[in-house]
C-alpha positions in Angstrom: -6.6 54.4 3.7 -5.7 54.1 7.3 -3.3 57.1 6.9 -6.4 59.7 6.6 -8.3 58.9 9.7 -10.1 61.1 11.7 -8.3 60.4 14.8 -4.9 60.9 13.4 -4.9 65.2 13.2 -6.0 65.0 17.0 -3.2 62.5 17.6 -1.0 65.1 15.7 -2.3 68.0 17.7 -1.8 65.6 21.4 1.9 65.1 20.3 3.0 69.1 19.4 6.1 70.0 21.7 6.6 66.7 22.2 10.0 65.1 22.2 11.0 63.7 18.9 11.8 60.0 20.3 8.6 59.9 22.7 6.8 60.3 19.0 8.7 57.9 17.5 8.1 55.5 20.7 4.0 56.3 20.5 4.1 55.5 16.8 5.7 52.5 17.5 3.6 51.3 20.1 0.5 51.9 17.7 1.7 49.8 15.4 2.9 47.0 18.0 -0.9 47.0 19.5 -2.5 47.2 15.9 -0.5 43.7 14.8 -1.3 42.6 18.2 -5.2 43.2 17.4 -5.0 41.9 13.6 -3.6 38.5 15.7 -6.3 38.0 18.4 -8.8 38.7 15.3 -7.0 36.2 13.2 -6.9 33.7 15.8 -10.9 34.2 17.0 -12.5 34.6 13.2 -10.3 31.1 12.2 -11.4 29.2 15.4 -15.0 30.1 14.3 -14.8 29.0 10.8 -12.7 25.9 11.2 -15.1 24.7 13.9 -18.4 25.7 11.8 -16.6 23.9 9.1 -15.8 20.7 11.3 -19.4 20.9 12.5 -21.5 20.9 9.0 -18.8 19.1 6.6 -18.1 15.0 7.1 -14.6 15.5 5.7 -12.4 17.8 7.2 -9.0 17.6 6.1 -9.4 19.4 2.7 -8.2 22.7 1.4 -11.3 24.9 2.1 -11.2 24.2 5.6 -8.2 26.2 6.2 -7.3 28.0 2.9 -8.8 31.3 5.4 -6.8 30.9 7.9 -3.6 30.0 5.6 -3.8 32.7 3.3 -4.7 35.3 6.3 -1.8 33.8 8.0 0.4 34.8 5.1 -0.9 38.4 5.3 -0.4 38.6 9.1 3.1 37.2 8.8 3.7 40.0 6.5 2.1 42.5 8.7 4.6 41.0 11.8 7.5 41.4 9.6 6.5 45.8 8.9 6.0 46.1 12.3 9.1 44.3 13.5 11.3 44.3 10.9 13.8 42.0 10.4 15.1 42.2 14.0 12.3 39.7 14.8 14.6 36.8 16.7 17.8 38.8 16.6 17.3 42.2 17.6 19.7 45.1 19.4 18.0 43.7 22.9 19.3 40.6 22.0 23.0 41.7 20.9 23.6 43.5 23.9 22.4 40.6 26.5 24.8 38.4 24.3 27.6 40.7 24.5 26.7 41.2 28.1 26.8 37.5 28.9 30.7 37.4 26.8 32.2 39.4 28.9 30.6 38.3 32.0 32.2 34.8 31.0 36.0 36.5 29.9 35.7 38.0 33.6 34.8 34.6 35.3 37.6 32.7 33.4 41.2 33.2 34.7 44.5 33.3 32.6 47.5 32.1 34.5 
């Protein structure tokens, strides 16, 4: 649904004669800032209802007091994992600060 906004053919129009990596980069970014707003969403709407729910309910520690914010936390998990794939933890950032720190180390160490 998302796909047919409004906004998207004068996003289209903003980014003709533009280079073909700064539109992959812009994309990118969007989608980066849009996980980061389905988070802070996540995190306010399930602070409201678990403290609503603490308030007007004796027992808190059942299922319905967090089956929101689990099964929502499934979907933004999911939602993390399109945006940033599955170099989450071990991405090509990572692999060349490893393989930076190697061979700082093999020039450090000395063979005699």
């Amino acid at each position: 649904m998302g796909r047919y906004r409004k906004y998207q053919f004068e996003e289209e129009d903003k980014l003709q004669g533009k280079d073909l990596k700064f539109i992959e980069a812009y994309k990118r970014v969007k989608r980066i800032k849009g996980f980061y707003l389905h988070a802070c969403i996540y995190v306010l709407v399930n602070i409201f209802l678990i403290a609503t729910n603490f308030k007007w309910n004796s027992e808190f520690w059942h299922w319905q007091t967090f089956s929101t914010a689990t099964l929502w936390g499934v979907g933004l998990a999911v939602h993390g994992f399109s945006v940033f794939g599955k170099n989450i933890f071990f991405g090509k950032e990572w692999e060349e600060r490893k393989i930076r720190e190697i061979m700082d180390q093999g020039n450090n160490k000395k063979w005699e």
